[in-house]
C-alpha positions in Angstrom: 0.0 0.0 0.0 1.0 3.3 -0.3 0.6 6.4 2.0 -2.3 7.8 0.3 -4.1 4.3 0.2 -3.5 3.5 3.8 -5.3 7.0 4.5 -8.0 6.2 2.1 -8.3 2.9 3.8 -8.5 4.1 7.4 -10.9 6.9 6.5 -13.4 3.7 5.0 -13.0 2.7 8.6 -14.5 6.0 10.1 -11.7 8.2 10.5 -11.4 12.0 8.4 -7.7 11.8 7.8 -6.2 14.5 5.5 -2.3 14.3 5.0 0.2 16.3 6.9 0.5 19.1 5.7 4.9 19.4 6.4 6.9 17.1 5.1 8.7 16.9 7.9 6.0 16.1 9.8 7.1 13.3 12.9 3.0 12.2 11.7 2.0 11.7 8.5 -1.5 12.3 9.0 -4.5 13.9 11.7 -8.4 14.2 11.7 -9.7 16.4 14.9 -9.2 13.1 16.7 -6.1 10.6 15.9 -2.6 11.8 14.8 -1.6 9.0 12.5 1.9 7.7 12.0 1.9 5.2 9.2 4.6 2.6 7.9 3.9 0.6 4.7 6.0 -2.6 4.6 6.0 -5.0 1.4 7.5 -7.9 4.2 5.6 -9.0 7.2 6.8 -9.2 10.3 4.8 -11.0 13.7 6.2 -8.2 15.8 6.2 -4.8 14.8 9.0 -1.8 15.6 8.8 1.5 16.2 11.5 4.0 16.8 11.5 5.3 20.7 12.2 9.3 18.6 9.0 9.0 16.7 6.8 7.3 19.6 7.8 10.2 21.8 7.2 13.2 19.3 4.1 11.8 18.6 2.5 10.5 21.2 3.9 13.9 23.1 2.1 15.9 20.6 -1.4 14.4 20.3 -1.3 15.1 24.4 -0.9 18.4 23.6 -3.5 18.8 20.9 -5.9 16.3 23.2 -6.0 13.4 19.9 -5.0 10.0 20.5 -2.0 8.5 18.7 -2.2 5.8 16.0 0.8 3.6 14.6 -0.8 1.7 11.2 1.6 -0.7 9.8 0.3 -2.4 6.4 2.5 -5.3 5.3 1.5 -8.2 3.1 -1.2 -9.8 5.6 -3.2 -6.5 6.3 -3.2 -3.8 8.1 -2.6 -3.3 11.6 -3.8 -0.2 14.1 -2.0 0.4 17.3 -3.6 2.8 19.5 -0.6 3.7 21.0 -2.1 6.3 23.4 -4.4 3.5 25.0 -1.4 0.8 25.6 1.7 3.5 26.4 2.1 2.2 29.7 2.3 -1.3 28.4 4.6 -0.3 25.7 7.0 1.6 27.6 7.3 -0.9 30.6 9.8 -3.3 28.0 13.1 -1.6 26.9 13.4 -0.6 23.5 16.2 -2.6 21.6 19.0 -1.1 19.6 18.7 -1.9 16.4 21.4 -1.0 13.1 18.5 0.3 10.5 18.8 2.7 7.5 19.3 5.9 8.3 16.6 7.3 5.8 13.9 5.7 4.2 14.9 6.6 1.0 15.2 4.0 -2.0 18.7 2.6 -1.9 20.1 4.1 0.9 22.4 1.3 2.3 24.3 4.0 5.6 22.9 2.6 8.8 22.7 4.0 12.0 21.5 2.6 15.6 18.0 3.1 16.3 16.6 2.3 19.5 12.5 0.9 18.7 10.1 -0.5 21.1 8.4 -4.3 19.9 4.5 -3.9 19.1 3.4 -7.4 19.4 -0.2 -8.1 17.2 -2.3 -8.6 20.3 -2.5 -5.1 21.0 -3.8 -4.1 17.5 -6.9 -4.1 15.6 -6.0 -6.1 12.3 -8.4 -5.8 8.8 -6.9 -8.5 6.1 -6.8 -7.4 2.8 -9.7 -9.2 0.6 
């Protein structure tokens, strides 16, 4: 899936998602309720990563703009929705690990750089397979 079909699948789902606006964004996409964080994978993967930077930013700013915070991972079995603000005490209580991942996401980039991610496992997510 791509960005724009991940946001046209959660808005089928009820949501009102426009794209961020910045591409700089930590959050690739709000409604007046969820900031949405959103990672497209062609592999799947039973347990899900992400980086400690991006679930602080995040999760710090839809406190301050009283939203919840979404993590949406689509990968070749579905896609899955953490809401991240309703399991952050779970989340936090195991250490992240240090991982060596790419240091962008762009195409072909091959410089890696340690990463330190927290472990989603599937139970804590909602989970729509593709038809």
């Amino acid at each position: 899936m791509t960005e724009k079909s991940t946001i046209e699948f959660l808005n089928s789902k009820g949501l009102n998602l426009v794209k961020a606006k910045n591409q700089f964004s930590y959050f690739d996409a709000s409604d007046d309720s969820y900031l949405v964080e959103i990672k497209n994978r062609k592999k799947y993967y039973s347990d899900k990563l992400i980086e400690s930077m991006k679930l602080y930013s995040n999760f710090q700013q839809s406190v301050i703009q009283g939203k919840k915070l979404l993590y949406v991972v689509t990968d070749e079995k579905g896609v899955w929705i953490f809401n991240i603000s309703d399991y952050i005490d779970v989340i936090i209580k195991t250490p992240p690990k240090v991982l060596y991942l790419p240091k962008t996401t762009e195409f072909g980039n091959t410089d890696k750089i340690p990463k330190y991610c927290y472990t989603l496992p599937e139970s804590i997510a909602k989970h729509f397979k593709f038809s």
